[in-house]
C-alpha positions as CSV (number, residue, x, y, z in Angstrom):
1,X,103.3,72.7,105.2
2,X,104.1,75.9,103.8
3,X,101.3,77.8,102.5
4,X,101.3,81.2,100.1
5,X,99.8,84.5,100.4
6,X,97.9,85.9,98.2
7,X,96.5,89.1,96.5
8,X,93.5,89.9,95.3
9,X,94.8,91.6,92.4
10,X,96.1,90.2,89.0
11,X,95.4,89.7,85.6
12,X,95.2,86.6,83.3
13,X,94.5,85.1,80.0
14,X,94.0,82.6,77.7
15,X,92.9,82.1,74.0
16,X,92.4,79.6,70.9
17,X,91.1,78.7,68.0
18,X,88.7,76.2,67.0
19,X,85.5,75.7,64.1
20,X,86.9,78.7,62.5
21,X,87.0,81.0,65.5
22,X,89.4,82.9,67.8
23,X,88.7,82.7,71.1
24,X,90.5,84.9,74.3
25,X,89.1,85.0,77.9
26,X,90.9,87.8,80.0
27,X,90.5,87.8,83.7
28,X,91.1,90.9,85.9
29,X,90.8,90.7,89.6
30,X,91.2,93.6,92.2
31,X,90.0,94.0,95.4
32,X,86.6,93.3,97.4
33,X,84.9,92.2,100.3
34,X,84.1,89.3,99.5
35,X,84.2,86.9,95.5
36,X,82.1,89.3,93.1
37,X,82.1,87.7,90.2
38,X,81.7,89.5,87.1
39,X,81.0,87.4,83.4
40,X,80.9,88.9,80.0
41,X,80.2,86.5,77.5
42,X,78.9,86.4,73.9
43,X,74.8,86.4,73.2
44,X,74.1,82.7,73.6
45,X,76.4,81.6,75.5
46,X,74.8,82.5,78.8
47,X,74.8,78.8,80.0
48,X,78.6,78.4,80.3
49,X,77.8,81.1,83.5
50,X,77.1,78.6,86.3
51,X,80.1,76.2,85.6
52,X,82.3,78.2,85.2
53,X,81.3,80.6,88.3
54,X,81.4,77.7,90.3
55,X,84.8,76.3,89.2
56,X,85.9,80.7,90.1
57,X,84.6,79.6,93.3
58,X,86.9,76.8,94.4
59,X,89.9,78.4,93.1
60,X,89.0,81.9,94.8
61,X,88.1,83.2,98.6
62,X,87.9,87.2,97.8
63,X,88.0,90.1,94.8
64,X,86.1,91.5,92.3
65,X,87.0,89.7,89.1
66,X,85.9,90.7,85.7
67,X,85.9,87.4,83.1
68,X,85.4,88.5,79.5
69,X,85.2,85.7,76.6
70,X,85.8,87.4,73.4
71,X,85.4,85.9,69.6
72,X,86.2,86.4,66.3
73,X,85.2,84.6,63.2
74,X,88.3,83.7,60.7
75,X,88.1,84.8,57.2
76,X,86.0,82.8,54.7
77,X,84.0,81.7,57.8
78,X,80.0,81.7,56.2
79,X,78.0,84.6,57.7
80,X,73.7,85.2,57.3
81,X,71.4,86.8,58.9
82,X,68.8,85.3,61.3
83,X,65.3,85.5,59.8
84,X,63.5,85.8,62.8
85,X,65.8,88.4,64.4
86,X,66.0,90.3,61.4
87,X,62.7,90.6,60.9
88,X,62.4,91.8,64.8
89,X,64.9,94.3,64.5
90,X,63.2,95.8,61.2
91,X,59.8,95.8,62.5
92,X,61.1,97.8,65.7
93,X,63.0,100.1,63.2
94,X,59.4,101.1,61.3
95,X,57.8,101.7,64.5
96,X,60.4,103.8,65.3
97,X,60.5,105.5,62.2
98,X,56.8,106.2,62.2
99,X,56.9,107.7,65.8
100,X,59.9,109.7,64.5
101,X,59.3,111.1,61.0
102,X,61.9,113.6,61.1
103,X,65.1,111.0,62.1
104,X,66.7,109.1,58.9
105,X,66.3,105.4,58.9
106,X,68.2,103.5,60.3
107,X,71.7,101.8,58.0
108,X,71.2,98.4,56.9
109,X,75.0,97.9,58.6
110,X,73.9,99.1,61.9
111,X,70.8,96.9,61.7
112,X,73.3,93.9,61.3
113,X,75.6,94.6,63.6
114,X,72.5,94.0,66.9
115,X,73.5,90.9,68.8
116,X,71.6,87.8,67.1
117,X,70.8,89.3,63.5
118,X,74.2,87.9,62.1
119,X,75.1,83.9,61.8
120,X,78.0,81.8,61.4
121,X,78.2,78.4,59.3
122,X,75.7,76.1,60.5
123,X,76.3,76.9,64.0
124,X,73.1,77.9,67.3
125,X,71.9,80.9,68.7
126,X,75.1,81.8,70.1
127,X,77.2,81.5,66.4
128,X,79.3,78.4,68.2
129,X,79.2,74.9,67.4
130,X,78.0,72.8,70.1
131,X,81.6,71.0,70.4
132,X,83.7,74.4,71.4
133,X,82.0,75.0,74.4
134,X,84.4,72.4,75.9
135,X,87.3,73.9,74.8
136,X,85.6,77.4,76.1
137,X,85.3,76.3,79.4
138,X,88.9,74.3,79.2
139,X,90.1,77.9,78.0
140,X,88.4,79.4,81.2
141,X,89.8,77.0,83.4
142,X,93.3,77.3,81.9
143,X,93.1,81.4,82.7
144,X,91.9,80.7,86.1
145,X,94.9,78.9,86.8
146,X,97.2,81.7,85.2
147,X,95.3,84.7,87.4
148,X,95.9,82.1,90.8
149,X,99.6,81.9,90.3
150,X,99.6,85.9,89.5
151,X,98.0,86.9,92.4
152,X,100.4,84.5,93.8
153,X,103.2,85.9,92.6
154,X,101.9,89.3,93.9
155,X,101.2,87.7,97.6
156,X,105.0,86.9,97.3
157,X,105.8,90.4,96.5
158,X,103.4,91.7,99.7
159,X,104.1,89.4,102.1
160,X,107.8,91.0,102.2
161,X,106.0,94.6,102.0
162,X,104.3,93.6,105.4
163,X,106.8,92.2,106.9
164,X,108.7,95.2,106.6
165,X,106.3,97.3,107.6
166,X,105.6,95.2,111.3
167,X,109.4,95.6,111.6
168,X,108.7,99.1,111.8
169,X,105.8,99.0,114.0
170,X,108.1,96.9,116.2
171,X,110.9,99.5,116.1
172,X,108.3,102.5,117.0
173,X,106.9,100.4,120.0
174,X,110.3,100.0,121.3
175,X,111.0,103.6,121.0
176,X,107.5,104.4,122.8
177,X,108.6,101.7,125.7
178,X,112.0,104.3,126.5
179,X,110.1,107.3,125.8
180,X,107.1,106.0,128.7
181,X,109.8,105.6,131.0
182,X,110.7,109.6,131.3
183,X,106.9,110.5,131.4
184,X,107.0,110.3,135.6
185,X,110.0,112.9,135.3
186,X,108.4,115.4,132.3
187,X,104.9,115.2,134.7
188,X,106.8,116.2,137.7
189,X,108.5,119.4,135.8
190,X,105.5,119.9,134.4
191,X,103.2,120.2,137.3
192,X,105.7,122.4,139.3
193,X,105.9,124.7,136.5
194,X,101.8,124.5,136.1
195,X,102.1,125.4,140.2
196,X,104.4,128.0,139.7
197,X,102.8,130.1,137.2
198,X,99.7,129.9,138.9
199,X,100.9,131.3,142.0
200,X,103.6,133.6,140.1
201,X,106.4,132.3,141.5
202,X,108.9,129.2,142.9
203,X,107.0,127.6,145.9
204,X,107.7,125.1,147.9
205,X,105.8,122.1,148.3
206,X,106.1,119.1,150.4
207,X,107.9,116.1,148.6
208,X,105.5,114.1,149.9
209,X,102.6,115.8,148.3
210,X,104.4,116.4,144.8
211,X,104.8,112.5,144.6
212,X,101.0,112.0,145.4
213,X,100.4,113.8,142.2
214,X,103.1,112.8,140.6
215,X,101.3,109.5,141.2
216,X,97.9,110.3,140.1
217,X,99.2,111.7,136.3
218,X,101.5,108.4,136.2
219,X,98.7,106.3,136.6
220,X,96.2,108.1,134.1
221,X,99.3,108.3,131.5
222,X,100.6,104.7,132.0
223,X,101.1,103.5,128.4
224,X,101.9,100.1,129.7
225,X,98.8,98.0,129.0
226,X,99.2,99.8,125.4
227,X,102.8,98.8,124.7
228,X,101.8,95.0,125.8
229,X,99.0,94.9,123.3
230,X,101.3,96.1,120.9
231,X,103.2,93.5,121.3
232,X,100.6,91.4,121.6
233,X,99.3,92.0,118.2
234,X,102.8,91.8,116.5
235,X,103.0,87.8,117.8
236,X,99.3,87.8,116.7
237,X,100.2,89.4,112.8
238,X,103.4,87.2,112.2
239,X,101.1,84.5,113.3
240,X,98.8,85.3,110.5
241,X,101.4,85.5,107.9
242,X,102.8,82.1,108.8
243,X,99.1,81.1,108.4
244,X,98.9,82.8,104.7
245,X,96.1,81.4,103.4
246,X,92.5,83.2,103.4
247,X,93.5,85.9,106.5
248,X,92.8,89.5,104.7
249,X,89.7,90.2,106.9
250,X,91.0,88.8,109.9
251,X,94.2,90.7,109.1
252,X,92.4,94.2,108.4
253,X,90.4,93.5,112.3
254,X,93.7,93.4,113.8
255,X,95.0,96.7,112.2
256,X,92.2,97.8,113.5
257,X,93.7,96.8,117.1
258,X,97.0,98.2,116.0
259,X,95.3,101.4,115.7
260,X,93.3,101.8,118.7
261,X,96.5,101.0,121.0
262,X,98.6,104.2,118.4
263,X,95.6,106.3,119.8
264,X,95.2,105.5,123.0
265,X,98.9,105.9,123.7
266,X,98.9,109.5,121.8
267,X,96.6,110.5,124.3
268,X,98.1,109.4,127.1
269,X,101.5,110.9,126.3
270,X,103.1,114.0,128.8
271,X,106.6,114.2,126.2
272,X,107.2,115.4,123.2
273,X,109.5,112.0,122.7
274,X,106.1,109.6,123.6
275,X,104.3,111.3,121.4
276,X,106.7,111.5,117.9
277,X,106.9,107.5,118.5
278,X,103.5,107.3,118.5
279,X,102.6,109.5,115.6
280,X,105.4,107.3,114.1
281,X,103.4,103.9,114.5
282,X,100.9,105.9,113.5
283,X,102.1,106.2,110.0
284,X,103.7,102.6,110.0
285,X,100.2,101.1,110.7
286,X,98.5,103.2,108.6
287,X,100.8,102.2,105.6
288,X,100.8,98.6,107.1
289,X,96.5,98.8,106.6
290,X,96.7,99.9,102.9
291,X,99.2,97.0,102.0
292,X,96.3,94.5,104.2
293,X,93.3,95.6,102.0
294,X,95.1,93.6,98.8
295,X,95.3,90.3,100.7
296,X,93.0,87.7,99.8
């Protein structure tokens, strides 16, 4: 079964009208640890939270997503004021105004425009009838479905991004292999020069004893364990992208991996042609973790 990557980042929306009023939900998603979801919705309307943060939580594993549910009232559509809020609200305007002497009071317009002073029709608390709040949360649904096939979409568009960039990798690591095999040669020049500068002159030392140090600098400089993690974790990485689904954190441990092989093998390096390969994967796995942080 073939199976999609995705991205954490994307934006969707929906909208509608219905009992005189224009609804819109927009959903913007970008990345996060783990699902943080985020809901703005309309004074009263507060109980269409846990639904829908549930129904976010099936369709999502990761991101920060914002969900804002935004209304407006068609003209001709009846409009009063709240007794009971209005009378709050002017109350708290007095006391104000007696603690204050010096301020002006406060518009009648301002006063009106606090959430819950204002009314529409015949309609609750939250200025909706009863019988939207389906279509609100069919609205919500319908968004969540257009931000999964974005961040879809933008998985596509990633998952050729990283397979690029592990084609580099893979070039750099084959370029570190050929480089590792002059480093016995480049050691031996360089300890005899070491020697000879020392003693301020050519001198001539046993073979037998130049390949016994030889030796010892091979085997503290012997990228070879390196180079077969690295390929290691290529297999592993390809494996994960076959995979697709849910692997950003597992993905971001392994660059990890990828790094801490880059290192090691920088540190290890006696030539100058070791060590521009590995400041090359360097830079490919670097750009490789950036990409990883927008998977899902």
């Amino acid at each position: 079964m073939q199976h999609d990557l995705a991205s954490m980042t994307g934006f969707a929306h929906a909208e509608g009208e219905a009992g005189g009023c224009l609804w819109m939900w927009e959903l913007r998603s970008v990345n996060a640890r783990g699902l943080d979801l985020r809901f703005r919705l309309p004074p009263g309307l507060d109980t269409l939270e846990p639904a829908l943060r549930e129904a976010a939580g099936r369709r999502l594993r990761r991101g920060a997503v914002n969900a804002t549910l935004s209304l407006k009232r068609e003209a001709g559509a009846t409009v009063f004021a709240d007794p009971a809020a209005l009378a709050q609200v002017m109350a708290l305007a007095r006391e104000i105004a007696e603690r204050l002497p010096n301020c002006p009071p406060p518009r009648a317009e301002l006063l009106l425009a606090l959430p819950g002073v204002l009314r529409h029709g015949d309609a609750g608390e939250s200025g909706i009838d009863a019988a939207m709040l389906p279509l609100l949360q069919a609205g919500f649904l319908a968004a969540l479905d257009r931000l999964a096939l974005a961040r879809a979409a933008e998985g596509a568009r990633l998952g050729m991004v990283l397979h690029a960039l592990l084609g580099e990798i893979a070039l750099h690591r084959a370029a570190a292999g050929l480089a590792a095999a002059d480093q016995p040669a480049a050691q031996r020049a360089r300890m005899l020069e070491a020697v000879s500068a020392l003693l301020g002159g050519p001198v001539a030392l046993p073979e037998e004893r130049i390949a016994q140090e030889v030796a010892l600098l091979a085997a503290r400089s012997d990228v070879r364990e390196e180079l077969d993690r690295l390929d290691s974790h290529l297999a592993a990485a390809h494996a994960l992208l076959a995979e697709a689904v849910g692997i950003g954190r597992r993905f971001d441990f392994l660059v990890q991996e990828f790094n801490r092989e880059a290192n090691t093998l920088c540190s290890k390096s006696a030539s100058p042609a070791l060590t521009e390969a590995g400041l090359r994967l360097k830079a490919s796995i670097e750009q490789l973790r950036e990409q990883v942080q927008n998977i899902e």
